[in-house]
C-alpha positions in Angstrom: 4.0 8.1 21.8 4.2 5.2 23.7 0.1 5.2 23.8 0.7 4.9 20.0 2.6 1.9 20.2 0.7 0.0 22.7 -2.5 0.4 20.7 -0.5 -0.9 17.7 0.3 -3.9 19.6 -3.0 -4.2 20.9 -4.8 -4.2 17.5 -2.0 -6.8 16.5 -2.7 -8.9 19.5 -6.6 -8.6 18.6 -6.9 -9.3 15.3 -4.1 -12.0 15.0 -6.2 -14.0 17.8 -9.3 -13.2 15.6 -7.9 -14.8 12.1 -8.8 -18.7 12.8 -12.6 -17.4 13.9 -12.7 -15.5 10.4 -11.0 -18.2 8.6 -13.4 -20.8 10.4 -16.4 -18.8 8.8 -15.4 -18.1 5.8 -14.5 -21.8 4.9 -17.9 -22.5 6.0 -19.6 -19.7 3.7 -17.5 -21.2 1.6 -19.0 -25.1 1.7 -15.7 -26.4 2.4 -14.7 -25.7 -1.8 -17.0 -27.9 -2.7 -20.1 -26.9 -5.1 -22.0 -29.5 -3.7 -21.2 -30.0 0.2 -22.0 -33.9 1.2 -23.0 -33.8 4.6 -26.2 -31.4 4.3 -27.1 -33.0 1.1 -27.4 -29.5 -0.2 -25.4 -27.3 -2.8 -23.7 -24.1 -2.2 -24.5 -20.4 -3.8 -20.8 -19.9 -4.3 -18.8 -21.0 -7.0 -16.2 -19.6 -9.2 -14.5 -16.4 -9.2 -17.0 -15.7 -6.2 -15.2 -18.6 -4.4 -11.9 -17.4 -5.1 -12.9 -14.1 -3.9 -14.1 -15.2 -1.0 -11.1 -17.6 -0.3 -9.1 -14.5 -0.1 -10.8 -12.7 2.6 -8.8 -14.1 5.1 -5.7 -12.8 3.5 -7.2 -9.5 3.3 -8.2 -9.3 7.6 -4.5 -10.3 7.9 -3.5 -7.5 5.7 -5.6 -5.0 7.0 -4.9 -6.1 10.7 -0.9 -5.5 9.8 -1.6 -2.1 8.1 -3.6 -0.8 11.2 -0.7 -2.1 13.5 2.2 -0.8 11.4 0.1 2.9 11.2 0.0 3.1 14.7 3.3 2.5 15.1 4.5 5.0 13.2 2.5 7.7 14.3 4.0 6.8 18.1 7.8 6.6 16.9 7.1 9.9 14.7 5.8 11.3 17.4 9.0 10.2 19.8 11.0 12.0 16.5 13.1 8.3 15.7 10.9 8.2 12.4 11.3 11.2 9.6 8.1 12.5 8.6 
């Protein structure tokens, strides 16, 4: 039980201290939104829906770093019996 829930915090602690590093990255796969990125002088392979798919991969760690936590959580207070299976 409480291994459970101090795994779930864990994970949380983890990943939530991992989003700027992913967000970092994927603005720069990104080219800063810009098709054409100024300072290199060269132009960027993503564009488009592609772009906007990629934009939204940070949203999807943070969602999937929530999920995890929340699981793990609830398999410790079902297994304490103060959550109905």
């Amino acid at each position: 039980m409480l291994g459970n829930l101090i795994s779930g915090f864990i994970a949380i602690l983890v990943g939530v201290t991992l989003i700027p590093t992913v967000a970092d990255n994927v603005e720069e796969a990104n080219c800063g939104g810009n098709i054409i990125n100024a300072t290199l002088g060269e132009t960027c392979n993503v564009s488009g829906a592609a772009s906007t798919i990629l934009s939204l991969t940070t949203l999807f760690f943070a969602l999937g770093i929530a999920a995890a936590g929340i699981a793990m959580a609830t398999q410790g207070l079902q297994a304490a019996g103060l959550l109905g299976a």
